[in-house]
DOTORNU-469520 format. One line per field, with one value per residue: residue number from 1; residue in three letters; chain; x, y, z of N, C-alpha, C, O in turn. Coordinates in steps of 0.2 Angstrom, whole numbers. Layout:
BEGIN
nr: NUM:...
rest: ALA:...
kette: A:...
n_xx: X:...
n_yy: Y:...
n_zz: Z:...
ca_xx: X:...
ca_yy: Y:...
ca_zz: Z:...
c_xx: X:...
c_yy: Y:...
c_zz: Z:...
o_xx: X:...
o_yy: Y:...
o_zz: Z:...
END
This chain:
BEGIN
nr: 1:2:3:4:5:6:7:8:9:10:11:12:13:14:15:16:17:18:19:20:21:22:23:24:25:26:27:28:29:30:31:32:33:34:35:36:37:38:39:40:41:42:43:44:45:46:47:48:49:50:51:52:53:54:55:56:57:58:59:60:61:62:63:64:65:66:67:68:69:70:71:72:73:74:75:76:77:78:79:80:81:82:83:84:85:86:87:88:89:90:91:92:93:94:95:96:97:98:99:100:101:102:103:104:105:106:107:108:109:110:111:112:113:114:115:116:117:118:119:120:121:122:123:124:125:126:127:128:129:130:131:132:133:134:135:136:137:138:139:140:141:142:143:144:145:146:147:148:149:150:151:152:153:154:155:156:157:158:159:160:161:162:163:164:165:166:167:168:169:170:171:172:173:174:175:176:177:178:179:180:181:182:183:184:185:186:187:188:189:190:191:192:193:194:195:196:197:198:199:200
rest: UNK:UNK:UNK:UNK:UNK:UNK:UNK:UNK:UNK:UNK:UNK:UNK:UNK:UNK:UNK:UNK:UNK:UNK:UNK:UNK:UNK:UNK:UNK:UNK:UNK:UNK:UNK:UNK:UNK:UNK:UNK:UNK:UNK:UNK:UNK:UNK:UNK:UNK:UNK:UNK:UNK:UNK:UNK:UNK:UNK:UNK:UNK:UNK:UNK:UNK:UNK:UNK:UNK:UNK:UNK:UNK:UNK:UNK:UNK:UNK:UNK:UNK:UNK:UNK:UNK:UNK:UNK:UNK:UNK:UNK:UNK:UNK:UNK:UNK:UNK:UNK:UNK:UNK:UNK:UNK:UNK:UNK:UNK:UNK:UNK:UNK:UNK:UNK:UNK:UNK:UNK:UNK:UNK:UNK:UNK:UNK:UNK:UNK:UNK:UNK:UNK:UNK:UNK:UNK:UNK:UNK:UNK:UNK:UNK:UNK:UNK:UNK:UNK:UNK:UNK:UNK:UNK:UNK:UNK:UNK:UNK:UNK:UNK:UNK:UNK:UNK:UNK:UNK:UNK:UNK:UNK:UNK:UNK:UNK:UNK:UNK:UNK:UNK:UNK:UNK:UNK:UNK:UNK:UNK:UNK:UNK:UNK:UNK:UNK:UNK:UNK:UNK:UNK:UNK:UNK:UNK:UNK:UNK:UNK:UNK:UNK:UNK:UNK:UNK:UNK:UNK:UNK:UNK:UNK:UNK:UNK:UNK:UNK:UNK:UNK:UNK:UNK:UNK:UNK:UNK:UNK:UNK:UNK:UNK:UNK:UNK:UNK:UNK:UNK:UNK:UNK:UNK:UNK:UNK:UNK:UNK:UNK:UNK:UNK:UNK
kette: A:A:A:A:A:A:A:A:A:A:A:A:A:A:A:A:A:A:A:A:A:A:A:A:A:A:A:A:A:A:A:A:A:A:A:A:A:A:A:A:A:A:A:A:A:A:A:A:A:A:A:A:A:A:A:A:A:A:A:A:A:A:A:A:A:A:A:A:A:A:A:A:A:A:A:A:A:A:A:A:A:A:A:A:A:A:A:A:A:A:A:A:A:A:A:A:A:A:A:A:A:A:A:A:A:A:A:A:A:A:A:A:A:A:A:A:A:A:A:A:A:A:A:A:A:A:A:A:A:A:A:A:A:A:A:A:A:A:A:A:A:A:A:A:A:A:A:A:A:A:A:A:A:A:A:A:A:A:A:A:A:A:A:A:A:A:A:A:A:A:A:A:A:A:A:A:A:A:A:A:A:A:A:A:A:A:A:A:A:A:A:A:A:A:A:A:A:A:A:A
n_xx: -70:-74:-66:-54:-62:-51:-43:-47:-48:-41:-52:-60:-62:-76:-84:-95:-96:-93:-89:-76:-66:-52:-51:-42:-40:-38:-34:-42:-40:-39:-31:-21:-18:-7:11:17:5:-2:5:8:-5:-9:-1:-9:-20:-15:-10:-23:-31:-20:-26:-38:-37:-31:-45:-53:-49:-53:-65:-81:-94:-97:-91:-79:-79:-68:-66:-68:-57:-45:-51:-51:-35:-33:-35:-28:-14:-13:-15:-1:7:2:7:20:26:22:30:41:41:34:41:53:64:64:62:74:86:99:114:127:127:114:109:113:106:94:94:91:76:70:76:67:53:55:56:45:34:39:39:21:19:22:13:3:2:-3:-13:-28:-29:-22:-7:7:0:-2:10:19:10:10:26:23:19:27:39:31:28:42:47:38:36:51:51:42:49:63:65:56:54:69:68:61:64:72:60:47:32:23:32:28:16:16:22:12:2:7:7:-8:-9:-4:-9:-22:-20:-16:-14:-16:-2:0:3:4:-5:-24:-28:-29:-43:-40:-38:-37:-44:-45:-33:-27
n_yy: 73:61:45:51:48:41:36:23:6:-12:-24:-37:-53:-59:-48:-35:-25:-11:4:5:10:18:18:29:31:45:53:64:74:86:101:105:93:84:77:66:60:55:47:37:34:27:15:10:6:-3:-11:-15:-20:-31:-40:-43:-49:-62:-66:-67:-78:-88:-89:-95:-97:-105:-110:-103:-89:-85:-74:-66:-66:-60:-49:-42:-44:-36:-22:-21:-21:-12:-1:-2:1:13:19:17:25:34:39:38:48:62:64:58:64:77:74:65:73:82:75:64:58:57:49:38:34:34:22:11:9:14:3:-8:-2:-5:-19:-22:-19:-28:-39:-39:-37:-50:-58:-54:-61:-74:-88:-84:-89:-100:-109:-106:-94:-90:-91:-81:-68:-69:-65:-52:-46:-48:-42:-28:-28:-28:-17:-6:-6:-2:12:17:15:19:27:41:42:49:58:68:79:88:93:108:110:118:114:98:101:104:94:90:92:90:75:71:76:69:58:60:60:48:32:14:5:0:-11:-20:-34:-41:-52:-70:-83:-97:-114:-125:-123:-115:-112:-110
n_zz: 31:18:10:-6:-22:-34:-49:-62:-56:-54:-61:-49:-49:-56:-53:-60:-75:-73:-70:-61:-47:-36:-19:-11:7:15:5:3:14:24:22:33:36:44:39:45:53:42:34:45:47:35:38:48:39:30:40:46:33:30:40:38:26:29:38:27:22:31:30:37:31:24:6:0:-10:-24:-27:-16:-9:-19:-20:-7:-6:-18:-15:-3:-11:-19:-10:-4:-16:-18:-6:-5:-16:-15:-3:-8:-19:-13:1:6:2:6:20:23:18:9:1:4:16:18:7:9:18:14:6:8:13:2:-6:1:-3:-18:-20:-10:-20:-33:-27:-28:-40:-44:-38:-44:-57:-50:-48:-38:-21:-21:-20:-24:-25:-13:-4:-11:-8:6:5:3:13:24:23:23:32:40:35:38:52:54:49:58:70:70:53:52:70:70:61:66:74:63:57:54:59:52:39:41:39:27:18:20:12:1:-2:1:-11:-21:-18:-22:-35:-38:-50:-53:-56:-71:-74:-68:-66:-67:-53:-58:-57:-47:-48:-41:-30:-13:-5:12
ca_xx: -71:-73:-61:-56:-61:-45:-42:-47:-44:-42:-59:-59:-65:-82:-87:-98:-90:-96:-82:-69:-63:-48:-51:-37:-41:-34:-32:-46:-41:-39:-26:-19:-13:1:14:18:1:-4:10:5:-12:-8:2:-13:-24:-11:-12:-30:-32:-19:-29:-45:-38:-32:-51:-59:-48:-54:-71:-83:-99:-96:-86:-76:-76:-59:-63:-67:-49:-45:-55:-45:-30:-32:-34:-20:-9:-14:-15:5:10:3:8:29:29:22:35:47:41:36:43:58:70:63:62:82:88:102:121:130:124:108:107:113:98:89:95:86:69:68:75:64:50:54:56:38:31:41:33:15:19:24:8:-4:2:-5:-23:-29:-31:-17:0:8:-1:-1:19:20:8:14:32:22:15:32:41:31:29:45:47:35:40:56:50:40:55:70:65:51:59:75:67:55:69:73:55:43:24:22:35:25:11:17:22:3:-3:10:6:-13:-11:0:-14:-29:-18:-13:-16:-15:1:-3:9:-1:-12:-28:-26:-33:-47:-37:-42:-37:-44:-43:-24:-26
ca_yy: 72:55:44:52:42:42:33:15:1:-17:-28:-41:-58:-59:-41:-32:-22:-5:9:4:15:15:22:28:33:51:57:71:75:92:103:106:88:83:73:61:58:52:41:32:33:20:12:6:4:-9:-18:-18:-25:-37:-45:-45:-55:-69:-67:-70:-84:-88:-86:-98:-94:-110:-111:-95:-86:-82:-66:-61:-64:-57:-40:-40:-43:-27:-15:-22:-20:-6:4:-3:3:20:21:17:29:42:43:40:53:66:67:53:68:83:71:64:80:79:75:58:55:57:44:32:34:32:16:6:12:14:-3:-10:-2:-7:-28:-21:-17:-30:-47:-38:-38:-57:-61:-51:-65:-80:-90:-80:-93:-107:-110:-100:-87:-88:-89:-75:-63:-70:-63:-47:-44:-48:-36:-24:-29:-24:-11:-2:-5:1:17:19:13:24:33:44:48:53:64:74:84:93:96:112:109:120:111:95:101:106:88:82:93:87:69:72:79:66:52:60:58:42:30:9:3:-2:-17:-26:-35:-43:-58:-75:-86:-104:-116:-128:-120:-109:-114:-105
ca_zz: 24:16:5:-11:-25:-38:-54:-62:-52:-58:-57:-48:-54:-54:-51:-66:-80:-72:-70:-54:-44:-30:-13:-7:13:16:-1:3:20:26:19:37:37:44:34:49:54:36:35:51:46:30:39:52:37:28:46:45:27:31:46:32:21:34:41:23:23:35:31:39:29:17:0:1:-18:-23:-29:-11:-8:-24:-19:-4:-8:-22:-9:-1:-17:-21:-4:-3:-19:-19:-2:-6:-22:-12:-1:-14:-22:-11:7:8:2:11:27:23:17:3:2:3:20:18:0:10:25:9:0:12:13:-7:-10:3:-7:-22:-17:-11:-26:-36:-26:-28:-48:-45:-35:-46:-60:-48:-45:-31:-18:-24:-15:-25:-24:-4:-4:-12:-5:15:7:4:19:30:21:22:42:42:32:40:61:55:48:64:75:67:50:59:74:67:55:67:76:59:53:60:59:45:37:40:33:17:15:20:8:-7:-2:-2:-19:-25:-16:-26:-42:-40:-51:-52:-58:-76:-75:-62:-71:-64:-52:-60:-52:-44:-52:-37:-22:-9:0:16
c_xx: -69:-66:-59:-55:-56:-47:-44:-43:-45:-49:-57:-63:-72:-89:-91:-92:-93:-89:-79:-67:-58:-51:-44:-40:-36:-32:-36:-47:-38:-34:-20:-16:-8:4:13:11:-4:-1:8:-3:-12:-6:-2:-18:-21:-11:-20:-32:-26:-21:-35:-45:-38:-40:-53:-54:-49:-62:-75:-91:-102:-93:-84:-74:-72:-61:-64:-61:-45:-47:-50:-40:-27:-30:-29:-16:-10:-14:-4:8:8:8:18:30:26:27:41:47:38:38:50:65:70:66:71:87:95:110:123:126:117:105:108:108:93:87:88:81:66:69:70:55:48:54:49:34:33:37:26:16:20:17:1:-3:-1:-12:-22:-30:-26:-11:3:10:-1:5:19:16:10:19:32:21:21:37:39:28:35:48:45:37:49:57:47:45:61:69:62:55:63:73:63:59:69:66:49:36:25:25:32:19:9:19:15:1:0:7:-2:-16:-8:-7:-22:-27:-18:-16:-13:-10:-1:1:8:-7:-16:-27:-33:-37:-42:-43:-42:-39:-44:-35:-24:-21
c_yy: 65:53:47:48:45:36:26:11:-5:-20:-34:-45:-58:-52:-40:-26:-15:-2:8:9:14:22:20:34:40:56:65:74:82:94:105:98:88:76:64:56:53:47:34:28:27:17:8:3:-1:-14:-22:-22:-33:-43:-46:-49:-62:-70:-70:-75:-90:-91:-95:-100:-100:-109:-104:-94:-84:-76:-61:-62:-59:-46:-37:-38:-37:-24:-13:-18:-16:-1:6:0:11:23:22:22:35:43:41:46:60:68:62:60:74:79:68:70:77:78:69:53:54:52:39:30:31:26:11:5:12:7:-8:-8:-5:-17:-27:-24:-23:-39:-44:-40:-47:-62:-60:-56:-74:-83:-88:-86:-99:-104:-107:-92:-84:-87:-83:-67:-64:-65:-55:-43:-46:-44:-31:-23:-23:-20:-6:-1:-2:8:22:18:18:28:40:49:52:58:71:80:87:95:102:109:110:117:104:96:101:99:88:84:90:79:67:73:71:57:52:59:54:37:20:9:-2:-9:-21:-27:-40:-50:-64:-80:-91:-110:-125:-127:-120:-114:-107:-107
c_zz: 22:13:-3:-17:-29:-42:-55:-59:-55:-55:-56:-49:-53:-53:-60:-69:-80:-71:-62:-52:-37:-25:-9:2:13:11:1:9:20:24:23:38:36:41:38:51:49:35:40:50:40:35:43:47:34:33:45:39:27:36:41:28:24:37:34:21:26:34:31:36:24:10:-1:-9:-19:-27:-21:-9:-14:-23:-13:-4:-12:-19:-6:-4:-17:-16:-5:-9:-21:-13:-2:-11:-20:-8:-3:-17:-20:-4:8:6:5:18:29:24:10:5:4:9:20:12:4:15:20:5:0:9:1:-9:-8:0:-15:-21:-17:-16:-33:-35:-27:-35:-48:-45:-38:-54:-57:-48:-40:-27:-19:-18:-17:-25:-16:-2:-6:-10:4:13:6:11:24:28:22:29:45:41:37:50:58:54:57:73:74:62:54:64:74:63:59:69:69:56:58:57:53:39:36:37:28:14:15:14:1:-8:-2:-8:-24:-24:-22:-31:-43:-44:-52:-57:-64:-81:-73:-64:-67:-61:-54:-53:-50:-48:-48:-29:-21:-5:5:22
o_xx: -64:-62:-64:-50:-55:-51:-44:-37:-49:-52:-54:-68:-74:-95:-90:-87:-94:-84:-82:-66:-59:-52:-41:-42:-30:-29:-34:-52:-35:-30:-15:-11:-4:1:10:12:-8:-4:7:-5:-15:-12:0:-20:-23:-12:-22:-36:-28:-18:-36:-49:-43:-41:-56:-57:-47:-64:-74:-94:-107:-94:-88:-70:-70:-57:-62:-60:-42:-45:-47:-38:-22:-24:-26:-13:-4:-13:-1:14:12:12:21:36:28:29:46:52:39:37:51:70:76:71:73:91:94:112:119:123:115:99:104:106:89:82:84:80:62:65:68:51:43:50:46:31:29:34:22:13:19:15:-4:-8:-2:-16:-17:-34:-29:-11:3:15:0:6:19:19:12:19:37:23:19:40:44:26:35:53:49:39:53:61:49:44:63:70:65:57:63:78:62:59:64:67:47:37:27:22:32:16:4:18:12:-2:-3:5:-3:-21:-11:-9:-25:-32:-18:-21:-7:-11:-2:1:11:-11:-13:-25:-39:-35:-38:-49:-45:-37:-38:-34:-22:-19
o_yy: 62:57:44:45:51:32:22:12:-5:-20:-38:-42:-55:-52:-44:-24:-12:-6:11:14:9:28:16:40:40:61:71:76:84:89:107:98:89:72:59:50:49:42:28:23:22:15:2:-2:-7:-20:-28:-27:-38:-49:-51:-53:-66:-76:-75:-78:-95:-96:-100:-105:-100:-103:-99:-96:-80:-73:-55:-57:-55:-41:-32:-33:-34:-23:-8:-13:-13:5:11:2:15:28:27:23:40:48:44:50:65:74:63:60:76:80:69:71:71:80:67:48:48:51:35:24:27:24:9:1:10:4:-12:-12:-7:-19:-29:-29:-23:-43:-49:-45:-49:-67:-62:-55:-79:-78:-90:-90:-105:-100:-102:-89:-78:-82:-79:-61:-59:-60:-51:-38:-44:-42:-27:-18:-19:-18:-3:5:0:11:27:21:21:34:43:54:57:62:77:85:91:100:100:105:107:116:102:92:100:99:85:80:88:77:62:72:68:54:47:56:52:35:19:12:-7:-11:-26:-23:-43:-54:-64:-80:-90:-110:-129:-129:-123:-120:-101:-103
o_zz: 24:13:-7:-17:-29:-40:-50:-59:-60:-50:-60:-50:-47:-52:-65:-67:-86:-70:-58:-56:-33:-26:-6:2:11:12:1:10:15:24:20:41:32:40:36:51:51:35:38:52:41:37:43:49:37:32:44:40:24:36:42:26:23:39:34:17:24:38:28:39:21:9:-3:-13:-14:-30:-20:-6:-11:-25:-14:-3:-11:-18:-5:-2:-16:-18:-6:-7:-25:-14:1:-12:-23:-9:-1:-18:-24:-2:14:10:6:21:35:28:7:11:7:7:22:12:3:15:21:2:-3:5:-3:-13:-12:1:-17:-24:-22:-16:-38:-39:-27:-37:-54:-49:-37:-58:-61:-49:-37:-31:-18:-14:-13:-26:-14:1:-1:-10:8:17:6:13:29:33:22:32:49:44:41:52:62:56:59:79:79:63:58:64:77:62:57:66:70:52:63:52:49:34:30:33:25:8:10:11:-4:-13:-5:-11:-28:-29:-24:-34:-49:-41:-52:-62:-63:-87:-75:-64:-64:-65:-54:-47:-55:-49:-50:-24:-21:-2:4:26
END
C-alpha cells in the first residue's frame, strides 16, 4: 500500500495555491506492522531526505530555485516532527515502561526531540538558501544524526527484550493511526525566499 496522504501542508514558495498535502511514508501500511520496523523505516527515510537536500544544493542544472530547497527541506520538517511526537506520544512509554527508572531512560530522548522540533521552528523563520538559514538547518540535521544512532545503538536494543511481537504490533498499528492523523505543526510558518542567494 502506498503513502497515506494526511493533512494540509505548508506551500512552498512558488508552488500554486491548489490544496497541499503531507505524505507521511508508512501511515497506510499494513495493520500487521511492526512498531520497530516503522520506526527504522523513518529513520532511513530522514537519511534519505537529508542527502536530497545537500544534492539540490548541489544542483548543477543552472540557478538553483530556492523553493526547490524550500520543498525539501518541508518534507524534511515535517517527516522529523511527526516522526518525534509520534514516539512521544505513542510508544516511548509502552517501550520504557513506567516508574522512576524508566522517566529518567526517557528524559533524554524527549528532550532530544524537543531541541528537534524547537531549531526546525527557528529555521522555518529564515530565507531558504541564506547562511542563516544553512546554520540552523545543518544544527537540525546533526541532532537528529545523533538522536537517531542512538535510538538504533541503545534505546531499541534495550527495549526489544521486553516487547512480544503481538505487543509490537499493537504499537505499529497505534503509530500508523497516529501517522495518518497527523497534522503539520501550525507554528511552523512557511520558509521565506532569500533574498541573497543560495549559501550552500
Amino acid at each position: 500500500m502506498g503513502p497515506a496522504v494526511t493533512g494540509s501542508a505548508r506551500q512552498h514558495p512558488g508552488a500554486s495555491d491548489a490544496a497541499r498535502y503531507v505524505l507521511i511514508p508508512g501511515a497506510g501500511a499494513s495493520r500487521q506492522a511492526d512498531i520497530i520496523e516503522l520506526i527504522l523505516a523513518d529513520h532511513r527515510r530522514i537519511g534519505r531526505l537529508c542527502r536530497a537536500l545537500y544534492d539540490t544544493a548541489r544542483y548543477e542544472g543552472g540557478p538553483r530555485p530556492d523553493w526547490m530547497l524550500g520543498h525539501v527541506w518541508q518534507r524534511l520538517a515535517d517527516l522529523l516532527v511527526a516522526h518525534t511526537q509520534a514516539e512521544d506520544e505513542t510508544c516511548y512509554l509502552p517501550l520504557f515502561g513506567t516508574g522512576a527508572q524508566a522517566t529518567e531512560r526517557m528524559r533524554d530522548p524527549i528532550a532530544d526531540h524537543d531541541e528537534i522540533r524547537g531549531i526546525i521552528g527557528k529555521a522555518a523563520v529564515q530565507p531558504v538558501g541564506s547562511a542563516p538559514w544553512w546554520r540552523t538547518v545543518r544544527a537540525v540535521m546533526a541532532v537528529s544524526a545523533e538522536h537517531l544512532e542512538h535510538e538504533e545503538r541503545d534505546v531499541l536494543p534495550d527495549c526489544l527484550p521486553g516487547l512480544s511481537m503481538s505487543r509490537r504490533k499493537e504499537l505499529g498499528r497505534q503509530w500508523c493511526a497516529f501517522m495518518a492523523a497527523w497534522r503539520p505543526d501550525a507554528t511552523l510558518t512557511p520558509p521565506r525566499r532569500s533574498s541573497s542567494g543560495p549559501t550552500a
